[in-house]
C-alpha positions as CSV (number, residue, x, y, z in Angstrom):
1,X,38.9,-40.1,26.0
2,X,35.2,-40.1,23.9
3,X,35.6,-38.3,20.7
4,X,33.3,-35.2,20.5
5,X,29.7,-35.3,19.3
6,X,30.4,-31.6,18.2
7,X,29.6,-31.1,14.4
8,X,31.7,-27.6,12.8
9,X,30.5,-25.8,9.9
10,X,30.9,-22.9,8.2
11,X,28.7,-19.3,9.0
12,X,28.3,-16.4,7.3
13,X,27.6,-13.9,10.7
14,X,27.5,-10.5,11.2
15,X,31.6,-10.1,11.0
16,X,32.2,-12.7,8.2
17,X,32.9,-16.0,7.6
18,X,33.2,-18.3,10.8
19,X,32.6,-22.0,12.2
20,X,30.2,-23.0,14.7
21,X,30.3,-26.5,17.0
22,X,26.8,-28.2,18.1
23,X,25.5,-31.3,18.2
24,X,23.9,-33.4,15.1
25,X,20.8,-32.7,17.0
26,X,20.7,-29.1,17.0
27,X,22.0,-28.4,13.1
28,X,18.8,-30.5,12.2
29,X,16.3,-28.7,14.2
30,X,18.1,-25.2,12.9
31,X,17.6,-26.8,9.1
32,X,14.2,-27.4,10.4
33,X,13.8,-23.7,11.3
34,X,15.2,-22.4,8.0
35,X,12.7,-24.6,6.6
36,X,10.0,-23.1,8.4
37,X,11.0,-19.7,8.2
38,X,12.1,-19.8,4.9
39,X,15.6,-18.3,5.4
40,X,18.8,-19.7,4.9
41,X,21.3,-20.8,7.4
42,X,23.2,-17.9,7.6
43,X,20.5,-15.2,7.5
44,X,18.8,-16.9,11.0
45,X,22.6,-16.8,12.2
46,X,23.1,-13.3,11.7
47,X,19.6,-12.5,12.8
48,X,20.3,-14.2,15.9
49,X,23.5,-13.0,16.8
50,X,22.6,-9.2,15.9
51,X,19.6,-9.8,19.2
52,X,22.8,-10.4,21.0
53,X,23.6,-12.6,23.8
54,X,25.9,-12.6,26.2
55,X,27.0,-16.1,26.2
56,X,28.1,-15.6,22.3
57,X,26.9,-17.1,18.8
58,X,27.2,-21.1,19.6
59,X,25.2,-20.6,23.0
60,X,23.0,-17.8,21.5
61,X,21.8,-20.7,18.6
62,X,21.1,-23.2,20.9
63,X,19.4,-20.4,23.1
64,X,17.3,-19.8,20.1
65,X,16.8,-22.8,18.7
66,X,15.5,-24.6,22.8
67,X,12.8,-21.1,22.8
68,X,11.7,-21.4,19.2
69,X,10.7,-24.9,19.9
70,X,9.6,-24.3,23.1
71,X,6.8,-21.4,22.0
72,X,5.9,-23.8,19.5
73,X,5.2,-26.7,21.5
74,X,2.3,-24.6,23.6
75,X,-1.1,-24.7,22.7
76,X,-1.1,-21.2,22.3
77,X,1.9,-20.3,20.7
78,X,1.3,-23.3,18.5
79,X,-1.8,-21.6,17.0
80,X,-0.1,-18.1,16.9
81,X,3.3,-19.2,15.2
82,X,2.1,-20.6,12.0
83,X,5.8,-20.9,11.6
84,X,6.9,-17.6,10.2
85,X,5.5,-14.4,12.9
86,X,8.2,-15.5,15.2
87,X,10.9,-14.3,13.1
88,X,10.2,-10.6,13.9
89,X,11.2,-12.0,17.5
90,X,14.6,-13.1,17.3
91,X,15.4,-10.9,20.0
92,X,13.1,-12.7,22.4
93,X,14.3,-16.1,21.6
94,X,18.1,-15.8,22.4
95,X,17.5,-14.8,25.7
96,X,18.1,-17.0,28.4
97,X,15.7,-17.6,31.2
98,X,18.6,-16.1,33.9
């Protein structure tokens, strides 16, 4: 059996204190938004999980965290994120293409 790549820390959400599992890979790139955005980890958690999702907070992150890379990696939304407009759509970023 391959021991899990999972990393858990500690949230503040919307409903209190709570844990979340993702990979290495994905904390760093949401440390990376924080960064950006200047917000701390658990504002952008409770900012995301308050657009709701229907998959729940873990997925909902790693929703958010693909589609705020994504908009940034075009041309266009390159030039319009200058990495702080795109917190006003939080909403838009956890949803999921389906």
């Amino acid at each position: 059996m391959t021991a899990s790549r999972l990393i858990n820390r500690n949230v503040v959400a919307e409903r209190g204190r709570t844990s979340m599992r993702l990979e290495p890979e994905l904390w760093e790139m949401l440390a990376e938004i924080c960064e950006r955005e200047a917000h701390d980890m658990n504002t952008l958690v409770r900012q995301i999980e308050a657009a709701g999702h229907a998959g729940g907070r873990t997925s909902a992150v790693r929703v958010y965290v693909a589609n705020y890379f994504h908009v940034a990696a075009t041309e266009v939304g390159h030039a319009a994120v200058g990495h702080g407009p795109l917190m006003g759509r939080v909403a838009d970023l956890t949803r999921s293409a389906a």
